[in-house]
C-alpha positions as a printed NumPy array, in Angstrom:
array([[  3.974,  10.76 , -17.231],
       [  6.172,  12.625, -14.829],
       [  5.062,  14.869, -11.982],
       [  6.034,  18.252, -13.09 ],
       [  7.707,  20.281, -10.349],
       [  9.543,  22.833, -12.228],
       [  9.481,  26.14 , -10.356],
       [  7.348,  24.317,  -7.682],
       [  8.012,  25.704,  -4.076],
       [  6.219,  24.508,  -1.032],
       [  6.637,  25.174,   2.768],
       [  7.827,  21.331,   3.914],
       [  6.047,  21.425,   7.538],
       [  7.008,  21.609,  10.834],
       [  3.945,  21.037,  13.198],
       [  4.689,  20.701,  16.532],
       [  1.881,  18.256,  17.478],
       [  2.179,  15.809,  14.054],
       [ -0.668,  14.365,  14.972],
       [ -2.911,  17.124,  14.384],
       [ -1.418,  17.279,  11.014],
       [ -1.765,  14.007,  10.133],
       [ -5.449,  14.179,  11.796],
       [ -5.853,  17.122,   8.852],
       [ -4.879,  15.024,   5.881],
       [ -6.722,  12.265,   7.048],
       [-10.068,  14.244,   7.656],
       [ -9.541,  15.629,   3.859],
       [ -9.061,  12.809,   2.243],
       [-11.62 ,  10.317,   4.347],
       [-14.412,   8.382,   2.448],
       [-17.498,  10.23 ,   4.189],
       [-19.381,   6.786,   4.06 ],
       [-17.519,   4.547,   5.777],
       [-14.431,   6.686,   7.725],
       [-11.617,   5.176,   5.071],
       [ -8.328,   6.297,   3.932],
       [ -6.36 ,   4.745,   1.551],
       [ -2.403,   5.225,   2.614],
       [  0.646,   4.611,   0.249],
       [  4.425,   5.941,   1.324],
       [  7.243,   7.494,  -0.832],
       [ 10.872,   8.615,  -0.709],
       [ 12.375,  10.747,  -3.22 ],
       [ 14.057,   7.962,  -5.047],
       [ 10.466,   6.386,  -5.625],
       [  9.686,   9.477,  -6.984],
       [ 11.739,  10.129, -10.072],
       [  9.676,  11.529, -13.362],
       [  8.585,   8.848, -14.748],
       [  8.443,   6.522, -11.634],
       [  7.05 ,   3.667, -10.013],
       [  5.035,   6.218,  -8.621],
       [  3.884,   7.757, -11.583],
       [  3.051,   3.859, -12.828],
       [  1.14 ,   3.936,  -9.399],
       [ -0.86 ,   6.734,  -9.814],
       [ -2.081,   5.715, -14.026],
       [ -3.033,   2.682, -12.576],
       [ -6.102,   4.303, -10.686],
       [ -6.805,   6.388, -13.865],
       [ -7.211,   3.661, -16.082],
       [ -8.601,   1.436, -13.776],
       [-12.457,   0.182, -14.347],
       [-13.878,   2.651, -11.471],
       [-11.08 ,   3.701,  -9.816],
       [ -9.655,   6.96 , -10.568],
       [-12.161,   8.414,  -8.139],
       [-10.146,   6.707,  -5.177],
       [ -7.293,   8.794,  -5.835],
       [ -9.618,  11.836,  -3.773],
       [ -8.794,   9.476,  -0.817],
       [ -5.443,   8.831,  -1.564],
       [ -2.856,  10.395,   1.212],
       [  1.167,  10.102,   0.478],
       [  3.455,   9.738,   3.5  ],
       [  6.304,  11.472,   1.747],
       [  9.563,  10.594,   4.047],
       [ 11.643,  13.287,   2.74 ],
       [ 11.314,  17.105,   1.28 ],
       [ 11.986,  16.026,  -2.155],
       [  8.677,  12.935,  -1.915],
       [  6.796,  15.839,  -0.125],
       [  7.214,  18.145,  -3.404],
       [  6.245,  16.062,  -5.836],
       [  3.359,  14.941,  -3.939],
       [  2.195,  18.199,  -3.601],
       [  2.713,  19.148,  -7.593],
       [  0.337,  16.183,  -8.163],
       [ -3.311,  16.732,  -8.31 ],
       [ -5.951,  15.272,  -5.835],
       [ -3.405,  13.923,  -3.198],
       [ -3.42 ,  14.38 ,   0.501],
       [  0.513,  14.743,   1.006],
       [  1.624,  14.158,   4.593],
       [  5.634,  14.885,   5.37 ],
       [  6.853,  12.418,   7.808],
       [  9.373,  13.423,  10.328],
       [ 11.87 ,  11.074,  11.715],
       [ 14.803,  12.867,  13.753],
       [ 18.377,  12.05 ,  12.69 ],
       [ 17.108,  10.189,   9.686],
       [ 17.718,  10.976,   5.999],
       [ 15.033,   8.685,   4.198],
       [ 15.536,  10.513,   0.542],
       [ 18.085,   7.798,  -1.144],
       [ 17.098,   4.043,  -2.563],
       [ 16.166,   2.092,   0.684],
       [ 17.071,  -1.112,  -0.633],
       [ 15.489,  -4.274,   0.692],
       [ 16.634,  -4.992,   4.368],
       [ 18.767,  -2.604,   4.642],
       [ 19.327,  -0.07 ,   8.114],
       [ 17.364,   2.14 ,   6.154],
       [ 14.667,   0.382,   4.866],
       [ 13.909,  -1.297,   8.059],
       [ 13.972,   1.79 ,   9.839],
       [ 11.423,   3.011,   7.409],
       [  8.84 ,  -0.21 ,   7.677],
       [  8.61 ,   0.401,  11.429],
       [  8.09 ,   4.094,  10.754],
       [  5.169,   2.882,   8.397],
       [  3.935,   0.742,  10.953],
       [  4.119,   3.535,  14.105],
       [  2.24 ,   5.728,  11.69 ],
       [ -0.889,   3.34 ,  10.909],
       [ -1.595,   2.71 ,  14.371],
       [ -1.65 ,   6.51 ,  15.043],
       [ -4.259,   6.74 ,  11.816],
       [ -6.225,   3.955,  13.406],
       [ -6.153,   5.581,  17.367],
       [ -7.598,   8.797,  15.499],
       [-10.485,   6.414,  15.064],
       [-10.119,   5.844,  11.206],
       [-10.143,   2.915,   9.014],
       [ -7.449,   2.35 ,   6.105],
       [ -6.093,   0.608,   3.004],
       [ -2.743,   0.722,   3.224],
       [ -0.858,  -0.3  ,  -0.415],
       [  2.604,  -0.379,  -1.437],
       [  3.701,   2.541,  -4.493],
       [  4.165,  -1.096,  -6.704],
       [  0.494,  -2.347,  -6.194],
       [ -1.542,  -1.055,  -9.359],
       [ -4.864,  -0.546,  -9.083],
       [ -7.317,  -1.712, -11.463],
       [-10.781,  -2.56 , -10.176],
       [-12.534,  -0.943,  -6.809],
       [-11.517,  -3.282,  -3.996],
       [-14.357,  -3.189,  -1.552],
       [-16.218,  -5.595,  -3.3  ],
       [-14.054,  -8.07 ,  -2.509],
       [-13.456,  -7.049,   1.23 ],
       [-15.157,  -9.194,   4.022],
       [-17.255,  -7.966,   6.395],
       [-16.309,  -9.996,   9.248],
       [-12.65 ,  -9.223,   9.379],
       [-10.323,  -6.681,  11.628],
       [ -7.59 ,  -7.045,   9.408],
       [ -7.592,  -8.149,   5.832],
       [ -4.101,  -8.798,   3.534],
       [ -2.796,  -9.748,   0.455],
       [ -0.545, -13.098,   0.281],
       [  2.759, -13.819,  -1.448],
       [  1.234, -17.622,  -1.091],
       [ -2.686, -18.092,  -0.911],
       [ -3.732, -21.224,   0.252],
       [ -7.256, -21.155,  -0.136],
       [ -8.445, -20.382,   2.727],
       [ -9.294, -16.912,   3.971],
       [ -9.098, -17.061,   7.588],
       [ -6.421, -19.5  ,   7.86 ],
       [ -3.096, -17.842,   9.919],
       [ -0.906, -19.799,   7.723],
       [ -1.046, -17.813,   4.57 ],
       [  2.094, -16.126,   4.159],
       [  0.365, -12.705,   4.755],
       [  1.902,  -9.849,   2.709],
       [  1.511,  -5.737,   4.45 ],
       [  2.132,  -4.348,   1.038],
       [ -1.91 ,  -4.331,   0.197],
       [ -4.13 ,  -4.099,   4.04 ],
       [ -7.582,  -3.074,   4.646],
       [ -7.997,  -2.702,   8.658],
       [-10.559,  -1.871,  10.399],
       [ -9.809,   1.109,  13.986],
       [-11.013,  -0.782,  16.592],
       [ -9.105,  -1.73 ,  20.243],
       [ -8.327,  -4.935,  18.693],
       [ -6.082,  -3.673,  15.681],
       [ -4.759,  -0.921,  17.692],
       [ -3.643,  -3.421,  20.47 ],
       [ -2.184,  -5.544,  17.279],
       [ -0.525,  -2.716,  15.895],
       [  1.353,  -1.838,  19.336],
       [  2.271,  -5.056,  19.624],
       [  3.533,  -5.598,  16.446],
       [  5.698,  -2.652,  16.194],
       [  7.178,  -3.746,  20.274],
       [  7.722,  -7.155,  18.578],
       [ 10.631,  -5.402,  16.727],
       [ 13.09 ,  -5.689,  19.267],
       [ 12.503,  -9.146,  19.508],
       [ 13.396, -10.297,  16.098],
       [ 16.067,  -7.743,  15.027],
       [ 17.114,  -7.332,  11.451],
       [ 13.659,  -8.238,  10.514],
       [ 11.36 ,  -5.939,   8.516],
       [  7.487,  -5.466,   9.574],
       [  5.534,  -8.486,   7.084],
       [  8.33 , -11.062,   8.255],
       [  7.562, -10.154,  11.904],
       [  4.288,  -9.991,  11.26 ],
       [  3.874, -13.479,  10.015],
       [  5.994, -14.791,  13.025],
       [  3.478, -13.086,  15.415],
       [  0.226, -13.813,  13.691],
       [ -0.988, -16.937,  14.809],
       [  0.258, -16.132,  18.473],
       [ -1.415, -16.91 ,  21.795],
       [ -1.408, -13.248,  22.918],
       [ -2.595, -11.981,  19.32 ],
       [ -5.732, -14.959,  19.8  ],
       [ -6.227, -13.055,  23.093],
       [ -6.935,  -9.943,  21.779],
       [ -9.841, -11.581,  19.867],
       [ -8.49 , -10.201,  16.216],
       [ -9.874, -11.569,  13.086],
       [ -7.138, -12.285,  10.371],
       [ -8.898, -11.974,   6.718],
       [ -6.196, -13.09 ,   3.659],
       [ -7.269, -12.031,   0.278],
       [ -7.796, -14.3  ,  -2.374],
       [ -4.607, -14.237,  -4.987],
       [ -7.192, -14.48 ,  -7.469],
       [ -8.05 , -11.229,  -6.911],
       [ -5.496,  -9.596,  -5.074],
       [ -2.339, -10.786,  -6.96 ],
       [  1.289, -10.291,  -7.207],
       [  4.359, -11.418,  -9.183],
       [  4.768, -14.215,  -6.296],
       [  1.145, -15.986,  -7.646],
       [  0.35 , -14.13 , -10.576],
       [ -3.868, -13.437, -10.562],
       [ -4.404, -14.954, -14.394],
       [ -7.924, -13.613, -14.614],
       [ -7.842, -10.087, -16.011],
       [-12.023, -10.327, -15.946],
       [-11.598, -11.074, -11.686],
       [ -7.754,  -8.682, -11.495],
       [ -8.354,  -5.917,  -8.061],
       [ -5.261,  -5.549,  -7.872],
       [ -1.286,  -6.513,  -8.705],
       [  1.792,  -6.58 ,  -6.794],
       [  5.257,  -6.552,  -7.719],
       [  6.341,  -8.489,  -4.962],
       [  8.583, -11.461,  -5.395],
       [ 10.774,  -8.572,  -7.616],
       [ 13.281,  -6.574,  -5.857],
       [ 14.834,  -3.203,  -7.114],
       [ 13.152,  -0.181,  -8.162],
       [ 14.413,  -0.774, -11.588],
       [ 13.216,  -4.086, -12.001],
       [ 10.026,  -3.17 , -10.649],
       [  9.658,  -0.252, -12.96 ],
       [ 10.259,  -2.539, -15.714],
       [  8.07 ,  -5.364, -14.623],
       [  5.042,  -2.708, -14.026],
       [  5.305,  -0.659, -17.226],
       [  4.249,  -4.172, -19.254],
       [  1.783,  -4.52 , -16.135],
       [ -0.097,  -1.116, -17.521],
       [  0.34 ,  -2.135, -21.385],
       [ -1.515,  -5.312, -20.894],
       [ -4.418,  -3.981, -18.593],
       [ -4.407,  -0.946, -21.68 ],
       [ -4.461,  -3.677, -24.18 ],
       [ -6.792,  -5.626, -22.505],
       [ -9.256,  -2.615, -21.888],
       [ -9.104,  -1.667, -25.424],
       [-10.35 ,  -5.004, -26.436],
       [-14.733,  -5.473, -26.949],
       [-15.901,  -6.787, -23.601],
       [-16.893,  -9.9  , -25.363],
       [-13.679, -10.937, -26.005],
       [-11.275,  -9.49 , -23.855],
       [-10.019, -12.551, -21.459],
       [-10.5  , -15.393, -24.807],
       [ -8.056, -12.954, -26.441],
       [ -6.272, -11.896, -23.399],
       [ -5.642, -14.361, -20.621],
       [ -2.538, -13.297, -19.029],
       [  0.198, -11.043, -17.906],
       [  3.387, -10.894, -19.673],
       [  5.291, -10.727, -16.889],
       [  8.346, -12.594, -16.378]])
């Protein structure tokens, strides 16, 4: 289901201030409840007709009560092309992210100069969303989205995220915390978190934001600020590392462990068929008939 942007022109901004444009999209696309955003990133090559990010944006639609979260949906689109296509789709907040001297529109691959300078552009970005005084879910283009995920959120928390390795215990520092799914919470602890994380950089070069940010977590000065880590249950909140088996309990799933847009792509599109299949099964039988991904 490819974005169609045939004969599709738009004016790729230039504010001077960006973050009264980004203050913009966010007020547009904000959750009027409870001051929420959810926050996803592209490129151009993540943006190909029928894309991860076309596998991205089904997932909401076929979700079980989900396709209305795509009205809070806003796309930090690194390059002209990702700002086009974004625009071309329906109900997204599209923000264009400028980063001088940098051409973001090619495959990133993992850890390279390119992708790293684009995690710490991510990361610059979200604490700017959460000094505007708003919260947000942030999610990778390869999370799909199949059930609302506030349910599962805990109250208590400042920062809540998904884990390549869940070890049972929620607030427990040791989880191998994975950025590609966070719910946080603006507050002067997670902006003082966020600062410090993205300064943290220059202390462990060559190293993208989630590896820093596991090296950091469970550090004196981060126990200071008084944050309160929150790891999601892999049960709920799964990924290719720990696969959530459930498809009655499945939030969400993450094609981490599985690098390479290809390979993702692939991995996904069998992700969709079996939530389809699954779906299209009577409710009294869909997990006895249905207990599993076919993932690799």
């Amino acid at each position: 289901m490819g974005l169609d942007i045939q004969n599709f022109q738009v004016k790729y901004p230039q504010a001077k201030d960006e973050n009264i444009e980004l203050e913009k999209t966010l007020r547009s696309a904000v959750m009027k409840d409870n001051r929420t955003v959810i926050i996803t990133n592209l490129n151009a090559a993540w943006t190909e007709p029928n894309s991860v990010f076309d596998l991205f944006v089904e997932s909401f639609k076929i979700g079980n009560g989900t396709a209305h979260l795509l009205d809070h949906l806003v796309v930090y689109a690194f390059d002209k092309t990702a700002y086009e296509r974004c625009k071309a789709a329906t109900h997204l907040h599209c923000y264009a992210v400028t980063t001088e001297g940098v051409d973001f529109s090619g495959e990133a691959y993992f850890m390279s100069e390119d992708y790293l300078k684009m995690t710490w552009r991510k990361i610059e970005l979200l604490r700017t969303v959460l000094e505007l005084g708003y919260d947000f879910i942030y999610t990778d283009a390869y999370v799909m989205w199949f059930r609302n995920p506030f349910k599962k959120f805990y109250a208590d928390g400042d920062i809540e995220m998904s884990c390549d390795h869940y070890i049972a215990n929620y607030n427990d520092v040791s989880n191998t915390a994975n950025t590609g799914l966070t719910y946080v919470k603006s507050n002067n602890r997670t902006i003082e978190l966020y600062k410090y994380w993205y300064n943290a950089r220059e202390y462990f070069p060559g190293k993208h934001d989630q590896d820093v940010l596991n090296m950091i977590k469970g550090n004196l000065l981060v126990h200071q600020i008084g944050l309160e880590f929150r790891f999601l249950d892999a049960a709920y909140f799964g990924g290719f590392c720990e696969p959530n088996k459930d498809l009655d309990e499945v939030i969400t799933m993450h094609a981490n462990c599985c690098i390479g847009i290809q390979n993702k792509m692939h991995d996904l599109t069998m992700i969709i068929h079996d939530w389809k299949r699954y779906m299209d099964l009577p409710s009294s039988n869909r997990n006895s008939t249905t207990t599993s991904w076919t993932i690799p």
